[in-house]
N, C-alpha and C positions, 0 to 999 in steps of 0.2 A: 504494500500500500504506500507507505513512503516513499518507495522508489519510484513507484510512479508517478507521485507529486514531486518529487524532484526532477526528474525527466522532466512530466509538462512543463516547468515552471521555468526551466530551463532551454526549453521549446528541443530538447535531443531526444531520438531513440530510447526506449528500454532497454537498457545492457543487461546481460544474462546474471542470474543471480548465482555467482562462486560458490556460496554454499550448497545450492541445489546443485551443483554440476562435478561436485566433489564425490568420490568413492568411500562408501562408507567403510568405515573401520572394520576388519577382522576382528573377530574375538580375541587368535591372540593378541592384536594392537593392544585390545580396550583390556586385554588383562596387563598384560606389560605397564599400561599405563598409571592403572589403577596402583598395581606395585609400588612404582616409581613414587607417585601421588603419596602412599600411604606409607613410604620408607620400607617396607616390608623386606626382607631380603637384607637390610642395614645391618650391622651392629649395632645391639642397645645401650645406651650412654649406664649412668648407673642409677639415676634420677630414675630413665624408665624402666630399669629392670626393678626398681623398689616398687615404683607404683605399681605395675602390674603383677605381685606379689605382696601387694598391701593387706589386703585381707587374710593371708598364711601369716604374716608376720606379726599381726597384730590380733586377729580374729575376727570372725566374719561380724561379731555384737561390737566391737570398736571401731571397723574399717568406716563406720558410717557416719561414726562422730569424729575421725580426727584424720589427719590427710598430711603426708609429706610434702614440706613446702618447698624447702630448698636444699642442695648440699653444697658448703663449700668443699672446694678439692682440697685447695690448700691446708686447711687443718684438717679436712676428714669430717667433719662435723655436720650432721643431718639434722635439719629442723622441724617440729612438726607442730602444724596449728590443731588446736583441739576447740570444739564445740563449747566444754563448760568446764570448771574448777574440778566436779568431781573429774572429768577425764584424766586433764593434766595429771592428777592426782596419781588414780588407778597406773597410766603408762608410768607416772614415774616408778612407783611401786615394782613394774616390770620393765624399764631399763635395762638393766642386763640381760635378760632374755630375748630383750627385742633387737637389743644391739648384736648379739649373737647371731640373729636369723640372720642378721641382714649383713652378720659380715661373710655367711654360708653361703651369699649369693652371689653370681659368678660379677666380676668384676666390682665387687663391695669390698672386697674386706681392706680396702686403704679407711670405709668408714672406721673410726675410733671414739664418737660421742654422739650422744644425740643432747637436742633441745629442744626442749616442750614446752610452749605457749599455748 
């Protein structure tokens, strides 16, 4: 529709619309792509191998109140925001357990402390 108000307005031809005249994607294209897209095939940093192993580390009744924020490299030290006081509480209580998990997982164990807000 546009293009044809541009055309008239323009007093030129209708040019062929590129997108109509383009071959669609193969599957494998649209899988390759989607890959690509979604890092899939990547190595996982250590941020995402925690998060996606958040609720094994923590359990599946805490993974909903409290979430890894951030890790520095440099010290080692992983941060994690919590929902309410009792949380912080409960994780701290299990600190070392949880620091343990998540130094079991692959490319963690430079983590060495955690902090709970």
């Amino acid at each position: 529709m546009e293009r044809a108000l541009v055309a008239d307005f323009l007093e030129l031809p209708i040019a062929a619309d590129p997108q109509k005249e383009a071959m669609p994607m193969t599957m494998r294209e649209a899988v390759e792509k989607a890959w690509e897209n979604w890092g899939i095939g990547e190595e996982s940093s250590p941020e995402q191998t925690i998060s996606e192993n958040w609720h094994k580390i923590v359990g599946v009744g805490f993974a909903g109140k409290c979430a890894p924020d951030s890790l520095n490299e440099s010290t080692g030290t992983l941060f994690i925001k919590t929902a309410s006081g009792p949380v912080k509480q409960e994780l701290g209580l299990s600190r070392k357990k949880i620091l343990a998990k998540i130094r079991k997982l692959e490319s963690c164990a430079h983590v060495t402390d955690i902090r709970i807000s």
